[in-house]
N, C-alpha and C positions, 0 to 999 in steps of 0.2 A: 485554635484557629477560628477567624471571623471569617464571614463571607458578608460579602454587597450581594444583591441578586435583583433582577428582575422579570418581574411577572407582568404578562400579560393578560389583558382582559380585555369585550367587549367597548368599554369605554377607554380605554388607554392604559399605558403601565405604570406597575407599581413599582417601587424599588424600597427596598426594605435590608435590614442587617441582622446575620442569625449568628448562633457556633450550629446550627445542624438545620440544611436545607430541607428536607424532606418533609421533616417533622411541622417546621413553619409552613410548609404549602399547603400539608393536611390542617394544618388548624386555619388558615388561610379557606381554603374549599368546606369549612366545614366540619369534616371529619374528626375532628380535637376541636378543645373549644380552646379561645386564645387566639383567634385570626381579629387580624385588624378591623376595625370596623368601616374601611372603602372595602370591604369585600362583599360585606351585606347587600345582598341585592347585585351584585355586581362579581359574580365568581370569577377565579383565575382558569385561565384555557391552558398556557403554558408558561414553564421557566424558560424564558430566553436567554440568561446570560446572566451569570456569577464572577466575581473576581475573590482573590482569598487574601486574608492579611493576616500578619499574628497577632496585634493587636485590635481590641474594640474602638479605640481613639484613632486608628489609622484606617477602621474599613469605617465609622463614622464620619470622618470627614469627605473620605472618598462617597459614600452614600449623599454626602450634601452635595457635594460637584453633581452630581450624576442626578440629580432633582432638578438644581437648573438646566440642564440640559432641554433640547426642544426634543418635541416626540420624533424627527426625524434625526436627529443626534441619537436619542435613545434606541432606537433601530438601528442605526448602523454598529451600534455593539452587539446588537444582537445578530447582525450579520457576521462577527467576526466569531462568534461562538456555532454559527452552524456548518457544519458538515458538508 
């Protein structure tokens, strides 16, 4: 399984493509090394919102859609993942 996901931050969100979410936010925050370098200086607050694919070339592409997106676009998926 792939996963899209995005994180939030202070400065705006991330969106990024894993097989294991947890893992990439700790190395993301720090805690593993291996987080992206827009996190330096800039830690993630929370996961907003994930989608899941089987393949890597299907949550890649969807990860590129989801880039263009505006930060008010990106928010409203994060509204469809909250509770």
């Amino acid at each position: 399984m792939w996963f899209v996901y995005l994180i939030r931050t202070k400065k705006g969100i991330y969106a990024g493509v894993t097989t294991d979410i947890l893992r990439r936010y700790y190395q993301h925050s720090g805690y593993i090394s291996g987080g992206a370098k827009f996190f330096r200086g800039n830690k993630p607050i929370e996961l907003i919102y994930f989608e899941i694919f089987e393949s890597r070339s299907e949550a890649q592409k969807r990860e590129s859609e989801i880039k263009k997106f505006s930060k008010q676009k990106k928010e409203s998926l994060a509204k469809l993942f909250t509770v």
